[in-house]
C-alpha positions as a Python dict, from the first residue, in 0.01 Angstrom:
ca = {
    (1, 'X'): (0, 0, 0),
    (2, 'X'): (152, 373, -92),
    (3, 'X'): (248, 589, 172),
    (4, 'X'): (30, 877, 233),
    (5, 'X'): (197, 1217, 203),
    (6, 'X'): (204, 1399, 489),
    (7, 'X'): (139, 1799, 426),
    (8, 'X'): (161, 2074, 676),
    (9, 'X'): (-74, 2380, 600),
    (10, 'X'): (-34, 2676, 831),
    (11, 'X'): (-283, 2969, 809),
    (12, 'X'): (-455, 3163, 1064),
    (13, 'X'): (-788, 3231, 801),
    (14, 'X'): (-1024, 2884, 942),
    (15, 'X'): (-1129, 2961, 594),
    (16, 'X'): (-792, 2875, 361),
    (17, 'X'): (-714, 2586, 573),
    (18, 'X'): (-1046, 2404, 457),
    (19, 'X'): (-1040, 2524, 104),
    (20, 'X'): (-680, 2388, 58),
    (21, 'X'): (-743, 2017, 288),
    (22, 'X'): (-1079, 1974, 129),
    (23, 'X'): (-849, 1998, -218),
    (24, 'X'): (-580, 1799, -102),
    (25, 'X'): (-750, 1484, 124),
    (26, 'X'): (-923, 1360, -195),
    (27, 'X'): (-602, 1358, -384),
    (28, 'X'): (-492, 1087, -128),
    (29, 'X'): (-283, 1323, 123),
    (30, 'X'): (-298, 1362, 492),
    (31, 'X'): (-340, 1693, 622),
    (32, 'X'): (-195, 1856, 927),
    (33, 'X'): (-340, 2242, 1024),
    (34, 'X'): (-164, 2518, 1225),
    (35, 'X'): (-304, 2834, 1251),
    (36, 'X'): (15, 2998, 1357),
    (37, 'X'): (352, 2994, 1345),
    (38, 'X'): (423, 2876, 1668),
    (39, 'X'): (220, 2601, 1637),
    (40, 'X'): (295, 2475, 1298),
    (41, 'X'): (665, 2425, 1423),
    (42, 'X'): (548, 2186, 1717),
    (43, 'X'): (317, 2019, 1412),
    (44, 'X'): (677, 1999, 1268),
    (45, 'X'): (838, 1812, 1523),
    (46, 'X'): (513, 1573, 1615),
    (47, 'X'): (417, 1474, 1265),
    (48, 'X'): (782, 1575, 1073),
    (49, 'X'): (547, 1626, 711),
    (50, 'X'): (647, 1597, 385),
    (51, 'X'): (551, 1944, 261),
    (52, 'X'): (472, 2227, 383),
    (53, 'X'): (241, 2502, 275),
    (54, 'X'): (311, 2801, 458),
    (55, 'X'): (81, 3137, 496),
    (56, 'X'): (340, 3464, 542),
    (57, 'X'): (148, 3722, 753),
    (58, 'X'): (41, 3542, 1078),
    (59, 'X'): (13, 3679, 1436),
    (60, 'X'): (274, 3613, 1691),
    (61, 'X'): (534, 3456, 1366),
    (62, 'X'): (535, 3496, 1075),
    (63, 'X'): (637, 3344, 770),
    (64, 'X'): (958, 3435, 719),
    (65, 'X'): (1008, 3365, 1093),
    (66, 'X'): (914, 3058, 1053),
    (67, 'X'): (1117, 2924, 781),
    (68, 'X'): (1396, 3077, 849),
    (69, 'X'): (1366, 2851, 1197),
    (70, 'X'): (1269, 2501, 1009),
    (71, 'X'): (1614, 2596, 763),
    (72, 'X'): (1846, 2612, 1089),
    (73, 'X'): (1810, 2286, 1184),
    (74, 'X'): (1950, 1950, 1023),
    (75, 'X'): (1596, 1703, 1068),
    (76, 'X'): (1380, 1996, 906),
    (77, 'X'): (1590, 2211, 654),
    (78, 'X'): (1512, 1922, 415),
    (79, 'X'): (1092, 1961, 415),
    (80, 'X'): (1015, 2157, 74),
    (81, 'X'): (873, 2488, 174),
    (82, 'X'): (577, 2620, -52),
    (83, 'X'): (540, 2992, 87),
    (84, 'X'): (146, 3079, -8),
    (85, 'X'): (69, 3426, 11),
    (86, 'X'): (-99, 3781, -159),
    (87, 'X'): (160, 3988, -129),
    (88, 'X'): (288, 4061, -461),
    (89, 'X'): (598, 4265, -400),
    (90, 'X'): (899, 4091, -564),
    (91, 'X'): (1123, 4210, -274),
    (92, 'X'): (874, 4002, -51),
    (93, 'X'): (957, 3675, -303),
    (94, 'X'): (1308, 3729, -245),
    (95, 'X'): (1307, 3803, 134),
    (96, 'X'): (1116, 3446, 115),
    (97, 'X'): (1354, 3280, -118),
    (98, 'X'): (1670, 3376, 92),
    (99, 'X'): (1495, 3281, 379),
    (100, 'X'): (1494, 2898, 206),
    (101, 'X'): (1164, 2909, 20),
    (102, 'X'): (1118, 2623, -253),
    (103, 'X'): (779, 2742, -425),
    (104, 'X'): (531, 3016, -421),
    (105, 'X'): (149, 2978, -436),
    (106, 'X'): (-76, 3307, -474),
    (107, 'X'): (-396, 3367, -274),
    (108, 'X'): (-681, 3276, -391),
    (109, 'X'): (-484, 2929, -432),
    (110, 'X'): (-576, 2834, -778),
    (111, 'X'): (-647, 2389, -759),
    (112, 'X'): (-476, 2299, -1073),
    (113, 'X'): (-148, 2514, -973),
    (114, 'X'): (-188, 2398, -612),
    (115, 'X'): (-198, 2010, -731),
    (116, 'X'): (77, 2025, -952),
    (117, 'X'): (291, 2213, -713),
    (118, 'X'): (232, 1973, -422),
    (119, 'X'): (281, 1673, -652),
    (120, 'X'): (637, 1820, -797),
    (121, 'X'): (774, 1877, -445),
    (122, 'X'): (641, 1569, -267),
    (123, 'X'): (834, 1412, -524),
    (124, 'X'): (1152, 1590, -436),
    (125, 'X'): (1094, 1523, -75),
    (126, 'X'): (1069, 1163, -170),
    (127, 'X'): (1377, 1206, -390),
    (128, 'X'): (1580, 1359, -88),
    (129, 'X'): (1431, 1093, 198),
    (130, 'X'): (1552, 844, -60),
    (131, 'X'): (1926, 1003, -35),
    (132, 'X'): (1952, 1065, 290),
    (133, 'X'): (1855, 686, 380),
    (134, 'X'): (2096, 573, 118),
    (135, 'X'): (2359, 792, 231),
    (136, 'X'): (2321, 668, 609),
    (137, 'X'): (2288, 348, 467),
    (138, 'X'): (2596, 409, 302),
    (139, 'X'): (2783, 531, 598),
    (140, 'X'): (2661, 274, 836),
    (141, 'X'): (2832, 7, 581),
    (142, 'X'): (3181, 219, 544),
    (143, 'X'): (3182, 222, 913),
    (144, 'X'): (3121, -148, 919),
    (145, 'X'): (3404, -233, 654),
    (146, 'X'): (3599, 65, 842),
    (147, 'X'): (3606, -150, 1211),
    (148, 'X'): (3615, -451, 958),
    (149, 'X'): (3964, -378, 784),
    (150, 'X'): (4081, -213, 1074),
    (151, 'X'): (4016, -510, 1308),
    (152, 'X'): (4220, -694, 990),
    (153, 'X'): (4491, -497, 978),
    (154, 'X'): (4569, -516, 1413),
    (155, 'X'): (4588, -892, 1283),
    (156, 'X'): (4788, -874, 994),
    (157, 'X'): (4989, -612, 1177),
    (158, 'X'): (5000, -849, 1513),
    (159, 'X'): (5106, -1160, 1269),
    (160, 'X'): (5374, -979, 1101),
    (161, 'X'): (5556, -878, 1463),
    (162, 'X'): (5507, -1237, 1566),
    (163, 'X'): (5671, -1403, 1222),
    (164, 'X'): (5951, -1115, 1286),
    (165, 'X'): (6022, -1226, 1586),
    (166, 'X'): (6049, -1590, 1552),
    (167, 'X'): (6246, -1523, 1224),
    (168, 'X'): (6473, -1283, 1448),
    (169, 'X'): (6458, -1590, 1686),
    (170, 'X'): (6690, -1798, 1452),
    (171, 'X'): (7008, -1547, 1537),
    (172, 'X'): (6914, -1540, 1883),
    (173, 'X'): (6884, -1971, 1946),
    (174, 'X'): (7270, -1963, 1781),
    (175, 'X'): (7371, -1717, 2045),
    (176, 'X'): (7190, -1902, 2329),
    (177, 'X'): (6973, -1647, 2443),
    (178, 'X'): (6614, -1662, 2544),
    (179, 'X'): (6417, -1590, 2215),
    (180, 'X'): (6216, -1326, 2486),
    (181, 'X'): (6544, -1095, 2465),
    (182, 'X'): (6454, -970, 2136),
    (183, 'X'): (6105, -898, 2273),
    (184, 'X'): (6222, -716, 2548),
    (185, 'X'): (6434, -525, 2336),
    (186, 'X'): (6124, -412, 2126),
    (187, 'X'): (5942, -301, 2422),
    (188, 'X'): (6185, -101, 2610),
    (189, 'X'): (6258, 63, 2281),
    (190, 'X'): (5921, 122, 2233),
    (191, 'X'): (5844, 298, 2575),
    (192, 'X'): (6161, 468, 2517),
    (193, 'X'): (6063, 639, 2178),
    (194, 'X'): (5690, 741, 2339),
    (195, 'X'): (5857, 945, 2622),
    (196, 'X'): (6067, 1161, 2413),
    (197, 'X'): (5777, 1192, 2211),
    (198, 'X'): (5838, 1026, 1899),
    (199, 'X'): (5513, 1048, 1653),
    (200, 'X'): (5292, 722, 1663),
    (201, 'X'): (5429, 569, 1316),
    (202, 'X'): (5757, 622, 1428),
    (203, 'X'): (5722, 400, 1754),
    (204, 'X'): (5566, 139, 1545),
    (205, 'X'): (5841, 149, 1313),
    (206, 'X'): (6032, 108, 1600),
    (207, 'X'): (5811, -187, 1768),
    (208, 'X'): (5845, -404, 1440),
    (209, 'X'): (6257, -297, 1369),
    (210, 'X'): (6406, -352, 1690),
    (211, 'X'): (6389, -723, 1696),
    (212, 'X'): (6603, -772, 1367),
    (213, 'X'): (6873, -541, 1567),
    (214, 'X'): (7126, -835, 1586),
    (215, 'X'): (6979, -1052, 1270),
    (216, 'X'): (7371, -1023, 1114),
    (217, 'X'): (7475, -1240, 1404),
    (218, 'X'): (7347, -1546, 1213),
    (219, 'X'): (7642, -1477, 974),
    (220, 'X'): (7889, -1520, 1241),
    (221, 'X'): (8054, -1875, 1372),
    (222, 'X'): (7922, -2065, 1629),
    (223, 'X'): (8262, -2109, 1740),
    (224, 'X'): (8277, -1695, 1820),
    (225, 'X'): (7927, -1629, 1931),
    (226, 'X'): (7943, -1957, 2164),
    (227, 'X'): (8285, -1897, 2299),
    (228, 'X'): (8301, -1910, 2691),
    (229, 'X'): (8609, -1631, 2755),
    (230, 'X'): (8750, -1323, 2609),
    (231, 'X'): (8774, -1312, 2174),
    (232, 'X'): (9101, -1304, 2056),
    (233, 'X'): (9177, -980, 1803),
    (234, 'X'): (9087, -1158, 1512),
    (235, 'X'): (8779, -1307, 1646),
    (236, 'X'): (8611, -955, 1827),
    (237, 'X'): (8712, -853, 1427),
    (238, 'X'): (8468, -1089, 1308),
    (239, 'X'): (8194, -1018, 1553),
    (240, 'X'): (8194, -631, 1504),
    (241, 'X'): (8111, -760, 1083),
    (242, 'X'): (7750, -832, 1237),
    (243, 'X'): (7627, -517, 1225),
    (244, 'X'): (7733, -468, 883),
    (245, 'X'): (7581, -836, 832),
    (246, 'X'): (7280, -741, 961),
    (247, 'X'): (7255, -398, 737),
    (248, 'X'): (7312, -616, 394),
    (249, 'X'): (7018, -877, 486),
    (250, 'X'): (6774, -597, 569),
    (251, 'X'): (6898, -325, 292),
    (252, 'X'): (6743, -246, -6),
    (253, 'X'): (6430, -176, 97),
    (254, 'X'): (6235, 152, 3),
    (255, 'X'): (6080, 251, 352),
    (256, 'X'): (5899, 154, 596),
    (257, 'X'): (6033, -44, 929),
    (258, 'X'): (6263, -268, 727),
    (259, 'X'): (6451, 14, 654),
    (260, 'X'): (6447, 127, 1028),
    (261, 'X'): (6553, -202, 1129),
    (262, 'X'): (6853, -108, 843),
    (263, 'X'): (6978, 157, 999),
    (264, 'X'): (6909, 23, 1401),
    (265, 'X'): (7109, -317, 1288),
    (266, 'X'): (7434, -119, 1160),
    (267, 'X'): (7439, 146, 1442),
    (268, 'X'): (7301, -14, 1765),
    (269, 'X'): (7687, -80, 1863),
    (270, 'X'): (7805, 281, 1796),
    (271, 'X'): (7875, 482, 2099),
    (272, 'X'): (7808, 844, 2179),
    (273, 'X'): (8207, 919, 2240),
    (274, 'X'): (8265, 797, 1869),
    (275, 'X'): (8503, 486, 2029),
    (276, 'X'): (8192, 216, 1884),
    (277, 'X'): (8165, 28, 1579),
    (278, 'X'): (8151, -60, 1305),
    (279, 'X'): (8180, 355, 1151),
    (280, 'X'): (8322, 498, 1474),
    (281, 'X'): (8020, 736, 1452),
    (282, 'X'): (7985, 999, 1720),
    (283, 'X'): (7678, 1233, 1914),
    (284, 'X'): (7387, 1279, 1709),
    (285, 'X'): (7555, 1163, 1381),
    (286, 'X'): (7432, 760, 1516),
    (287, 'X'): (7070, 796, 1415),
    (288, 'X'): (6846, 832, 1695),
    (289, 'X'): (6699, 489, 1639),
    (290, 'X'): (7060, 325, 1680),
    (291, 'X'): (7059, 528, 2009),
    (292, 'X'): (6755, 381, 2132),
    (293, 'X'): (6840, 33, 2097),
    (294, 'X'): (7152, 58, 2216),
    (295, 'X'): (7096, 147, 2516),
    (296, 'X'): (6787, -108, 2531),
    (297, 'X'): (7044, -407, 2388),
    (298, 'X'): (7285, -330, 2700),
    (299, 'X'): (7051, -331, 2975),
    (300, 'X'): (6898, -635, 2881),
    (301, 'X'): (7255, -791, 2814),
    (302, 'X'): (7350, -698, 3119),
    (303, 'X'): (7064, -856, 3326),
    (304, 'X'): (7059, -1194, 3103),
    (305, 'X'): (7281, -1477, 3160),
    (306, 'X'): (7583, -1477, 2864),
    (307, 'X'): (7792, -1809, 2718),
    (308, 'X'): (8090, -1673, 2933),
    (309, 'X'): (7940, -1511, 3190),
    (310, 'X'): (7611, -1442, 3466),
    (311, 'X'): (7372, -1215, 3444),
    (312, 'X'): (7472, -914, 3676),
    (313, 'X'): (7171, -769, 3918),
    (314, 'X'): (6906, -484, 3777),
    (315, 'X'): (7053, -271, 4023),
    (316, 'X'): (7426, -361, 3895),
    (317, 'X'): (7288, -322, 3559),
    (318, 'X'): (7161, -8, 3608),
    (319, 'X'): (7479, 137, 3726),
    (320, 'X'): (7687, 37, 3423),
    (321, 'X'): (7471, 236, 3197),
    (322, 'X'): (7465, 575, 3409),
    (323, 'X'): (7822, 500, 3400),
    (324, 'X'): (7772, 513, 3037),
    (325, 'X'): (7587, 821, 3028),
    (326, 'X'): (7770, 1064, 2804),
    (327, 'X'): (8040, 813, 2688),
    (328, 'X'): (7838, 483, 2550),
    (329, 'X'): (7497, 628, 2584),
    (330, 'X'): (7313, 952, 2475),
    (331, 'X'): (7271, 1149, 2800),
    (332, 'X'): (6930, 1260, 2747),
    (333, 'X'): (6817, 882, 2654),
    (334, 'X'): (6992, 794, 2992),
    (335, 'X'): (6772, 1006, 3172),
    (336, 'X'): (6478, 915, 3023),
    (337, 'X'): (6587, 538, 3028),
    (338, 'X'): (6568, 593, 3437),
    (339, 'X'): (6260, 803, 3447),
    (340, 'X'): (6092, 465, 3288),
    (341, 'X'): (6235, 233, 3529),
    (342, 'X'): (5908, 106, 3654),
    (343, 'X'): (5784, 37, 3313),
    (344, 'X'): (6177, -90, 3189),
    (345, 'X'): (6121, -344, 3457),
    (346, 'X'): (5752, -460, 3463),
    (347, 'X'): (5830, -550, 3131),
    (348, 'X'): (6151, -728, 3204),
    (349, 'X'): (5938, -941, 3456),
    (350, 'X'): (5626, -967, 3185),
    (351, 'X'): (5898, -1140, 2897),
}
């Protein structure tokens, strides 16, 4: 069965309103009657029509008043406007047209003009209910597919980090450390890069890079990375190539974290007094990144048992690098290294 239009007609003559409903109910409408501006606005809001016919000079507001009021707000601009009236003045059109009119009708209300004219705009009301449905239709599905790739990509994004790290895991087995090390790593760095304030991509970057930090070691002997005592010359020589090792299986990318995880593999063993390897690079010339980890890659050397030695205590740990402050370590990532102690260590305990 078809909808009945729904049409507003506000007039404060008794007689008008009964002229124009007894033309409009037969045509298959239902009619709604104000008989002043006031009141056809609460009509408005009770009934929300699909037209409205609107009289211009009406005690306590008017017209103009009116429409200018339904035109302010978003659930009524929408409802076609046809402004009936005798004034004749075209100054009065135009005050009526800026104020949002859609159509004119001129009293006496002729039936033929008033038919066609309530026809042709129910039809655009129709038209623009049809829209607006789509469009929320539309926007209710984008959100949908929105929290549906984004609930995706945390997966994808949360199985990439995991095949990282057990990929990363293969360098750490050959050096005998707990495959949790490179974990730790991540996550120190990680709270490390949000303090100073590092932008959200960045620490992400960061999150994903920092495990591959020592990935070169799997190009170095068992024989050196397994050694229980002090390398000779020649083999510390070898074992300052992984960082270069590392660099050469991660390089060639065009962006992103594998190239972070670039640049954090080749400088995470370059000191802030220039005396590290392999470049000898010195202060801010190691990228920040390298920085980071290094100081991350320590600590968590320090408190982890080693081939040829035991794990020193957090509190002996934490000594070496303030120690290091200003000679291994940048001095402001010292600082904030301690300021995070709480968090350094909960996640020590967590991994």
């Amino acid at each position: 069965m078809k909808k009945r239009s729904k049409i507003l007609i506000v007039d404060d003559e008794d007689r008008n309103l009964r002229l124009m409903e007894a033309i409009l109910i037969p045509l298959g409408h239902e009619v709604i009657l104000a008989r002043d501006g006031e009141k056809a606005l609460e009509k408005v809001r009770e009934a929300s029509p699909d037209l409205i016919l609107l009289d211009v000079i009406m005690p306590k507001m008017d017209g103009f008043e009116v429409i200018k009021k339904l035109k302010e707000s978003e659930d009524t601009r929408v409802i076609p406007v046809v402004m009936v009236t005798a004034l004749r003045e075209i100054e009065n059109r135009v005050k009526a047209l800026e104020a949002g009119a859609d159509d004119f009708l001129s009293k006496p209300v002729d039936k033929v003009e008033l038919r066609a004219r309530v026809n042709s705009l129910i039809k655009v009301k129709a038209y623009n209910d049809h829209m607006r449905d789509y469009q929320k239709k539309l926007e209710t599905e984008v959100e949908r597919k929105t929290k549906q790739l984004s609930r995706a990509f945390k997966e994808i994004r949360k199985a990439s980090l995991d095949t990282i790290i057990r990929l990363s895991r293969a360098a750490e087995y050959k050096d005998e450390e707990t495959g949790n090390h490179i974990q730790r790593i991540s996550y120190y760095a990680v709270v490390l890069a949000q303090k100073i304030g590092l932008s959200g991509k960045s620490v992400e970057e960061i999150l994903y890079a920092a495990p591959m930090h020592d990935i070169g070691k799997i190009g170095i002997p068992e024989r050196i990375l397994l050694k229980r005592g002090k390398l000779d010359p020649d083999e510390w020589k070898i074992m300052k190539q992984h960082p270069i090792m590392g660099a050469q299986i991660l390089g060639g990318s065009n962006g992103g974290f594998i190239r972070v995880a670039e640049v954090i593999a080749l400088t995470h063993h370059e000191r802030w007094d220039g005396s590290g390897y392999p470049k000898g690079l010195r202060c801010e010339d190691i990228p920040l990144v390298g920085r980071i980890v290094a100081i991350c890659d320590v600590f968590d050397a320090l408190v982890t048992d080693r081939p040829y030695r035991k794990a020193f205590s957090v509190e002996e740990s934490l000594k070496i690098i303030a120690e290091g402050r200003g000679r291994q370590f940048d001095p402001m990532l010292v600082d904030t290294f301690f300021s995070l102690k709480h968090e350094i260590l909960s996640i020590k305990e967590k991994y």
